[in-house]
C-alpha positions as CSV (number, residue, x, y, z in Angstrom):
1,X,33.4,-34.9,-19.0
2,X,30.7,-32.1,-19.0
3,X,30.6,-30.1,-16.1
4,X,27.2,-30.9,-13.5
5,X,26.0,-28.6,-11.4
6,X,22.8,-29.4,-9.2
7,X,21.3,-27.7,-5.5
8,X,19.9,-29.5,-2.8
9,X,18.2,-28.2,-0.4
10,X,19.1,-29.1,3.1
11,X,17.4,-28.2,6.4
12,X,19.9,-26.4,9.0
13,X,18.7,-25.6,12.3
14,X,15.1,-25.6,14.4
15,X,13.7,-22.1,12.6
16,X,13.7,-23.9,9.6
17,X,16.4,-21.8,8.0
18,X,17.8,-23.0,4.4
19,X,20.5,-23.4,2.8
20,X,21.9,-24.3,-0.5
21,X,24.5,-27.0,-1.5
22,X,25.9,-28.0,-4.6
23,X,25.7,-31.5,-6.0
24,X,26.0,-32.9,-9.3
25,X,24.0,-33.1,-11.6
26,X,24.0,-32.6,-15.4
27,X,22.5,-29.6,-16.9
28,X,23.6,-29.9,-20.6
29,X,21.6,-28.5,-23.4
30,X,19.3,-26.8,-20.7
31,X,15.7,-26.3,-22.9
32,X,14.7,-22.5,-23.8
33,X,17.9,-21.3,-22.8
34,X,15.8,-21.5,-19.4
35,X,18.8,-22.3,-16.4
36,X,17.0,-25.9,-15.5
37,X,19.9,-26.1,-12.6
38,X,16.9,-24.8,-10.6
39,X,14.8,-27.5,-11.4
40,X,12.7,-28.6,-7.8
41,X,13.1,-32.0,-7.7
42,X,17.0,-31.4,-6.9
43,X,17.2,-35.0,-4.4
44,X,17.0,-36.9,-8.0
45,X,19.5,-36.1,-10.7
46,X,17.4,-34.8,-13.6
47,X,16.8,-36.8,-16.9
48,X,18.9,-35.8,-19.9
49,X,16.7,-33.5,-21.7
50,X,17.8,-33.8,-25.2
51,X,17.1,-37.2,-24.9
52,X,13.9,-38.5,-22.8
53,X,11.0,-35.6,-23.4
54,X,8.6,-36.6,-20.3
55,X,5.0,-35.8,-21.4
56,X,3.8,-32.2,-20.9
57,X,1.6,-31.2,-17.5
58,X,-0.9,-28.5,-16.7
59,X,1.5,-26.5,-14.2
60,X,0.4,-23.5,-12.7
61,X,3.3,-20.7,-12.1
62,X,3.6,-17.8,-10.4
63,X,6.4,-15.6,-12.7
64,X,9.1,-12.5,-11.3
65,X,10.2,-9.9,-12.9
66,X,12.8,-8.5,-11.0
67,X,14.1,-5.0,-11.7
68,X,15.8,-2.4,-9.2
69,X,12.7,-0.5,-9.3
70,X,9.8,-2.4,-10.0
71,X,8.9,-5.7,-9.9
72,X,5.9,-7.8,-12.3
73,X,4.0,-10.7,-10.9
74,X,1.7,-12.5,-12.9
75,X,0.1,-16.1,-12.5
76,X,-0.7,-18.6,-15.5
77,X,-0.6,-21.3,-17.3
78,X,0.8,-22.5,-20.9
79,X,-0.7,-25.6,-21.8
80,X,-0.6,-27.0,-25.3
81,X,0.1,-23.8,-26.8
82,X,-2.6,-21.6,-25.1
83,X,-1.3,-19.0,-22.9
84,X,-3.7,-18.3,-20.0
85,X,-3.0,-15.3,-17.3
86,X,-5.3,-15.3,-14.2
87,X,-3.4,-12.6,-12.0
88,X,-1.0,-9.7,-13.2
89,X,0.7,-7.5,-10.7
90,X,3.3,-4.5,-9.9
91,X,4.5,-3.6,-6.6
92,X,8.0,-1.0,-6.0
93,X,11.3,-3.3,-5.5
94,X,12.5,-2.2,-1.8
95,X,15.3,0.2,-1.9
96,X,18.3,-1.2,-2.6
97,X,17.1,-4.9,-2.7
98,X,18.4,-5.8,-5.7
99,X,21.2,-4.4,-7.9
100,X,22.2,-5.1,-11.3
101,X,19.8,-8.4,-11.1
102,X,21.8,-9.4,-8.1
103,X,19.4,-9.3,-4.3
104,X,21.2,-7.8,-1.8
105,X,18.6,-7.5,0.8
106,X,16.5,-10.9,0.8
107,X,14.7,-10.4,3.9
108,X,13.1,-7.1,3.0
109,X,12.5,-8.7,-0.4
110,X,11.0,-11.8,0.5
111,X,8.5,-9.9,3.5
112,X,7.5,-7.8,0.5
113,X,6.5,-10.3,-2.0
114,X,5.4,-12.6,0.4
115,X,2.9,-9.6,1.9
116,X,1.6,-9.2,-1.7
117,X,1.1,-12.3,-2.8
118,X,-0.8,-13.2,0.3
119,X,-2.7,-10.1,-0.5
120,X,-3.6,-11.1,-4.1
121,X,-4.4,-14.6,-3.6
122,X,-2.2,-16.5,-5.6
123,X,-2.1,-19.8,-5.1
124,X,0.3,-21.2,-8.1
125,X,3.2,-23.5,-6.2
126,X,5.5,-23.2,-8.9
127,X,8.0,-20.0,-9.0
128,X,10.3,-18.6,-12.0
129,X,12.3,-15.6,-11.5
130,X,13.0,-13.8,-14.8
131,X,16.0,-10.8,-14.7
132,X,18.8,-9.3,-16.4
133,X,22.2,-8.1,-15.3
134,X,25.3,-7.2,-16.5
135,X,27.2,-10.1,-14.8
136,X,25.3,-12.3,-17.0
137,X,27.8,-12.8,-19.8
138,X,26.5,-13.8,-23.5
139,X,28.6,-15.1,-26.0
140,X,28.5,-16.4,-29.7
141,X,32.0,-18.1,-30.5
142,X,33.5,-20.7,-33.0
143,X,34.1,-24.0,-31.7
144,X,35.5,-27.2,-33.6
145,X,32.5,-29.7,-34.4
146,X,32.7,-32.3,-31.7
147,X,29.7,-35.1,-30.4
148,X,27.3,-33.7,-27.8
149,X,29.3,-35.3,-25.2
150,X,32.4,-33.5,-25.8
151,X,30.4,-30.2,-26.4
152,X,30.9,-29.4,-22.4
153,X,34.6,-29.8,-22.1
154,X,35.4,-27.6,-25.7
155,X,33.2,-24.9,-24.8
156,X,34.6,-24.4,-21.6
157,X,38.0,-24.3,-23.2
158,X,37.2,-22.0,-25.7
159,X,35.2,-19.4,-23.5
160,X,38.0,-19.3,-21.1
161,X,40.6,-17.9,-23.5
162,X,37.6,-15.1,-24.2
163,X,36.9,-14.3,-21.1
164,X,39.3,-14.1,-18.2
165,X,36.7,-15.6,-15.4
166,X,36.5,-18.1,-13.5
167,X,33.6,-20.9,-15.2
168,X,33.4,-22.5,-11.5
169,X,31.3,-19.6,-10.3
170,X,28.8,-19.5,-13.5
171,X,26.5,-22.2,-14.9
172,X,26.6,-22.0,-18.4
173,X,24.1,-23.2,-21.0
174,X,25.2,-24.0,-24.8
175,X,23.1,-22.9,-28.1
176,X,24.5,-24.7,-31.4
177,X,23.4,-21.7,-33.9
178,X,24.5,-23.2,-36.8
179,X,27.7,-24.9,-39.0
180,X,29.5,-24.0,-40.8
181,X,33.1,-24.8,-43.0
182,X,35.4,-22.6,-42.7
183,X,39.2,-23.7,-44.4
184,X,37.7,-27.4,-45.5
185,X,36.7,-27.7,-41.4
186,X,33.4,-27.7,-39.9
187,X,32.9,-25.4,-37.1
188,X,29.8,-24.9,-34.8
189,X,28.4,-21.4,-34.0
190,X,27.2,-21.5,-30.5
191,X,26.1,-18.5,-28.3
192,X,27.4,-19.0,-24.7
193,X,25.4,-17.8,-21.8
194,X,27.5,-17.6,-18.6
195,X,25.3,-16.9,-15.4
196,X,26.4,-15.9,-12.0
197,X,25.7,-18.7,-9.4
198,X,25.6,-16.5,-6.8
199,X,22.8,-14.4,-8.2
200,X,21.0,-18.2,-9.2
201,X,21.3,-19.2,-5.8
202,X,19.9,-16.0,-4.3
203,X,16.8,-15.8,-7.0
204,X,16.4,-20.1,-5.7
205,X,17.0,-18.8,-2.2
206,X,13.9,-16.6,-2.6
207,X,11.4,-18.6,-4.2
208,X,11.8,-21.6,-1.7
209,X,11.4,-19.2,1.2
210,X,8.2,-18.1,-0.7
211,X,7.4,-21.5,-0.4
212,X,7.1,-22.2,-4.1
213,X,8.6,-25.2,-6.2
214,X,12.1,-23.4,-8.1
215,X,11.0,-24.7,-11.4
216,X,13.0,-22.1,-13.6
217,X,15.3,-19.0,-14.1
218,X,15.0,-16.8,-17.2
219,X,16.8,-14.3,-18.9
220,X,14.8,-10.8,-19.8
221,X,16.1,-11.6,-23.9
222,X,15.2,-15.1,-23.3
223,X,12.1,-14.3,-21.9
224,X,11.3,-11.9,-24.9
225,X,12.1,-14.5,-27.6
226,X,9.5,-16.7,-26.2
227,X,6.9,-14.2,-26.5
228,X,7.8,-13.1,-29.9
229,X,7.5,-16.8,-31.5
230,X,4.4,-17.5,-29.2
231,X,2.3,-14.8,-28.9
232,X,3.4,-11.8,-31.2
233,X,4.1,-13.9,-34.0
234,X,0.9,-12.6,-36.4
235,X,1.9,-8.8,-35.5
236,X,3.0,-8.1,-38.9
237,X,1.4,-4.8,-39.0
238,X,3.7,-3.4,-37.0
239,X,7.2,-5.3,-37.7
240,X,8.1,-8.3,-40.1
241,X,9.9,-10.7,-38.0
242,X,11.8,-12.3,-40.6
243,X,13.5,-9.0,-40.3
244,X,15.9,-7.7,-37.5
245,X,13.6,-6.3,-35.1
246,X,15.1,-4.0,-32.0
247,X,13.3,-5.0,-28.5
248,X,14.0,-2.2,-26.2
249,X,13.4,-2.9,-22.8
250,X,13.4,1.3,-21.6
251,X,13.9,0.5,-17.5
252,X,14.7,2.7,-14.4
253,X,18.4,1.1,-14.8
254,X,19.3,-0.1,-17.8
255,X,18.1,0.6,-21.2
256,X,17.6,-3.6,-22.6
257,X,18.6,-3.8,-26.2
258,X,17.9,-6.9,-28.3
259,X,17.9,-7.4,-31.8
260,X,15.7,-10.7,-32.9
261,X,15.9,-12.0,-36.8
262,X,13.6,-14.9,-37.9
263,X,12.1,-15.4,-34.5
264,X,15.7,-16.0,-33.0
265,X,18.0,-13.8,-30.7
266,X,20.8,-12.1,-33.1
267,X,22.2,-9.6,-30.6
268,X,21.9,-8.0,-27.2
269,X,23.5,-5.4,-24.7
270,X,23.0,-3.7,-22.0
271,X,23.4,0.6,-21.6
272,X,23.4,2.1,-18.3
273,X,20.9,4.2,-18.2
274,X,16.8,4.3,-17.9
275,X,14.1,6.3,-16.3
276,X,16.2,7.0,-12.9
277,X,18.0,9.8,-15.3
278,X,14.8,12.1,-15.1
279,X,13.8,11.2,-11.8
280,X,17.0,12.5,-10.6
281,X,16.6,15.8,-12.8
282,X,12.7,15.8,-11.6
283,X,13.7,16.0,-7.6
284,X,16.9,18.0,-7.9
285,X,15.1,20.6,-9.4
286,X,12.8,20.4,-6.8
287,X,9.4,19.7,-9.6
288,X,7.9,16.9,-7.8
289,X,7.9,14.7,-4.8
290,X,9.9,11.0,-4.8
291,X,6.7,9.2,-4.6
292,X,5.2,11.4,-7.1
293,X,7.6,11.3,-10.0
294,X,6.2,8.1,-11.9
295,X,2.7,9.9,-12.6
296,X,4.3,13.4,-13.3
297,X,6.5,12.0,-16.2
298,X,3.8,10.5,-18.0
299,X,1.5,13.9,-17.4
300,X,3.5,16.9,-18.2
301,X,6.8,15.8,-20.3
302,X,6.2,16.0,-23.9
303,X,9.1,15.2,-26.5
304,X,7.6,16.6,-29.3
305,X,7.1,19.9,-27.4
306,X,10.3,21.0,-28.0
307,X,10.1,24.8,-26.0
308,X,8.6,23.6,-22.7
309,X,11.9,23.6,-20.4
310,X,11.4,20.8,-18.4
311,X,11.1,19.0,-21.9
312,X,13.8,20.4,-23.2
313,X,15.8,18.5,-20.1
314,X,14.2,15.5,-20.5
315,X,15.1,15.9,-24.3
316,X,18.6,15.6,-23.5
317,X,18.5,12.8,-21.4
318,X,16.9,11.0,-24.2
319,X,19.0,12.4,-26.4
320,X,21.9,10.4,-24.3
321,X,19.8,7.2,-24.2
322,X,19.4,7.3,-28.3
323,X,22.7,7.9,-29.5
324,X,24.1,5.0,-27.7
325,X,21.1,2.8,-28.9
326,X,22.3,4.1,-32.8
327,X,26.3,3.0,-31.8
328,X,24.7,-0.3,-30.5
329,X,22.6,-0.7,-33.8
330,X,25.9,0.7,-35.8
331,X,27.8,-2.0,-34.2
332,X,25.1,-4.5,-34.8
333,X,25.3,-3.7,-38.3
334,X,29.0,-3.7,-38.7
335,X,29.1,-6.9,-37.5
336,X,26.5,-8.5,-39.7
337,X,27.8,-7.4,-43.1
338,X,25.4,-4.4,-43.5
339,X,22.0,-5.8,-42.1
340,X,19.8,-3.1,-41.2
341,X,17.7,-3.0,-37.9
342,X,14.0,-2.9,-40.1
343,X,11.9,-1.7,-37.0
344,X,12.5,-0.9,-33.4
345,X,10.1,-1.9,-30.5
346,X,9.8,-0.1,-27.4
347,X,8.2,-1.4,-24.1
348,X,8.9,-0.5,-20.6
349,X,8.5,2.8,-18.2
350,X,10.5,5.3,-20.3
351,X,8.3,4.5,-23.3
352,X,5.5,5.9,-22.1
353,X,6.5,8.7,-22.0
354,X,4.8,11.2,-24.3
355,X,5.9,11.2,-28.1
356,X,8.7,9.1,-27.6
357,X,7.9,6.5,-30.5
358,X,7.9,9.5,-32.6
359,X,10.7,11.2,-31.3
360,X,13.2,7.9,-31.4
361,X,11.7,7.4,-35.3
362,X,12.6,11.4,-35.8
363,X,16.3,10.8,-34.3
364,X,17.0,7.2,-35.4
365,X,15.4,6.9,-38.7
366,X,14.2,3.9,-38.1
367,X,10.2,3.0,-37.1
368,X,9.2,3.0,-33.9
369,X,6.3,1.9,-31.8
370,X,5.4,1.1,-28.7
371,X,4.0,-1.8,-27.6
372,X,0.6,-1.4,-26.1
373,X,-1.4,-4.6,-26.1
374,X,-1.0,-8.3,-26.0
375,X,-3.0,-10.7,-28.3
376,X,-3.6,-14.8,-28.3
377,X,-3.4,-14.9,-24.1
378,X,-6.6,-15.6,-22.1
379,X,-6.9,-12.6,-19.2
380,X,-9.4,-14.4,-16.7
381,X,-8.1,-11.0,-14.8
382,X,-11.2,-8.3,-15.2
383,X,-8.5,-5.5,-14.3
384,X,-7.7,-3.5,-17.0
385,X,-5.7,-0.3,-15.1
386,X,-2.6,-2.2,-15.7
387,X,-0.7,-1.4,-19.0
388,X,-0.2,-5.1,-20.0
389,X,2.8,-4.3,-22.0
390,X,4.4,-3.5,-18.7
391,X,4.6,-7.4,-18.6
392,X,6.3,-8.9,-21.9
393,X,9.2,-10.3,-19.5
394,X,7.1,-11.8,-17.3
395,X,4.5,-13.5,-19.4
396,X,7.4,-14.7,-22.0
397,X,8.8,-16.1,-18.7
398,X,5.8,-18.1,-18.0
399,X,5.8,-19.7,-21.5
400,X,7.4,-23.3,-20.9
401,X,9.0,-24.7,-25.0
């Protein structure tokens, strides 16, 4: 029997509080690795995917990318393969509001967002939440070749003598990667992905108190994946994704890393560590105000001026940050029989900061760029201070396969 997992939504008391209960329903083979638990119409148990496609609609969404730090709105639309983004976003993430993906402090979050997004008009109904965390646990294991039905019920089995958890607290979602024969039996390659139900009820907690239809939750590699295949796709110039191609997500928490070969995820993990290192350094040594840190970094630190000594600092922070991005890529290696990591793409608020393409392409050996513009989206947004590539999470999140 596969597992279902479903939400309902239940009114509880006169101020129109809400609250959350499971039911069942079956979320096997959840499309785009997206966790479709969340789906809004949770009073009727979904259609089986895989096997009734219901004809595409022209759905508005308002996307969330959650980080400790920073959060990215934006609102569009992907419609027959065009990608169109009205409204893009950033506002600061509350202190302490959400922690390794997980919210801690919904009320302050939700009078936030719900502030802005009164402020910027958006009228979109539909809500996804994109995020990353280390709770969320991904997997690639061997499995006996079974019918879809069974799929459910091995996987389970298999994951558990992995991973000492406990599956009733996580919905999972099931990849077949490939088959193969391995002592005259067939096996299927699938990559597991294990995500915290407490942190998918607290991201579906938020959007209906929003007042916006739950219509999916993303993961950041997930999200990035999308956006490769659909809208940097003809970048050749800068990488060959038939290669293995390093994503770098460079955030104030965690440094993201995820390796992508033919247009599919081949590897990712998570380092502890991101722009919060040189903010700490910054205030402690008493160069620059809390408020004022974000715009100082990006003015006066220079990593290919080696003799300035708040550079030199910085320098070994980074220093830190790349040579356990090389023992990730080592490992990555290793583990694939010698393939190399071709290229390496940066994004996020540590890589803007001055000469560190260069400076990771100096350490690594390995070509770096940074990310700096989007192509094949519509922008009906006439504001241009943003730095779009601020948003790859967000606007793969909005991009519905």
């Amino acid at each position: 029997m596969e597992r279902e997992n479903n939400y309902e939504l239940n009114k509880r008391n006169k101020e129109g509080n809400l609250k959350i209960k499971k039911k069942s329903i079956d979320i096997k083979k959840l499309m785009n690795m997206d966790l479709k638990a969340l789906k809004t119409k949770l009073s009727k148990r979904l259609k089986k995917a895989n096997k009734i496609r219901t004809p595409e609609k022209k759905r508005k969404v308002i996307a969330f990318d959650i980080g400790s730090s920073m959060i990215k709105i934006v609102e569009g639309m992907y419609y027959k393969e065009e990608l169109t983004i009205d409204k893009y976003i950033t506002m600061k993430t509350p202190k302490g509001a959400v922690v390794d993906g997980e919210i801690k402090r919904s009320e302050e979050l939700y009078n936030k967002l719900g502030q802005v997004l009164k402020e910027n008009g958006i009228k979109a109904k539909y809500g996804i939440c994109t995020t990353n965390s280390t709770l969320i646990i991904n997997r690639e294991i061997l499995i006996p070749r079974v019918e879809d039905e069974e799929m459910d019920t091995v996987v389970r089995y298999e994951i558990q003598q992995y991973l000492p958890i406990n599956l009733e607290d996580y919905i999972l979602q099931v990849q077949v990667l490939s088959e193969e024969e391995i002592n005259e039996s067939k096996k299927l390659n699938v990559r597991v992905i294990a995500y915290p139900d407490k942190i998918a009820r607290g991201y579906y907690d938020l959007l209906i108190k929003l007042d916006l239809r739950p219509y999916a939750l993303d993961v950041n590699y997930n999200a990035i994946n999308k956006f490769i295949n659909c809208v940097d796709k003809n970048n050749e110039y800068e990488y060959n994704p038939k290669d293995s191609v390093a994503f770098i997500d460079m955030g104030a928490s965690f440094i993201d890393v995820n390796i992508y070969k033919n247009g599919n995820l081949d590897f990712t993990r998570m380092i502890k560590a991101g722009g919060n290192d040189i903010d700490e350094l910054l205030i402690e040594q008493n160069l620059i105000k809390a408020e004022e840190v974000e715009g100082f970094k990006i003015r006066n630190i220079d990593l290919e001026e080696p003799f300035e000594p708040i550079n030199i600092h910085v320098r070994e922070i980074t220093d830190d940050w790349i040579e356990k991005i090389e023992k990730i890529i080592q490992f990555y290696k290793n583990k694939n029989m010698g393939e190399e990591v071709s290229s390496i793409v940066i994004f996020g608020g540590s890589s803007k900061l001055k000469g560190m393409d260069n400076y990771m392409t100096e350490k690594l050996g390995i070509k770096t760029i940074r990310r700096k513009g989007l192509s094949k989206i519509a922008f009906k947004s006439s504001d241009d201070s943003k730095r779009i590539d601020d948003f790859i999470n967000v606007i793969g999140s909005v991009i519905r396969l």
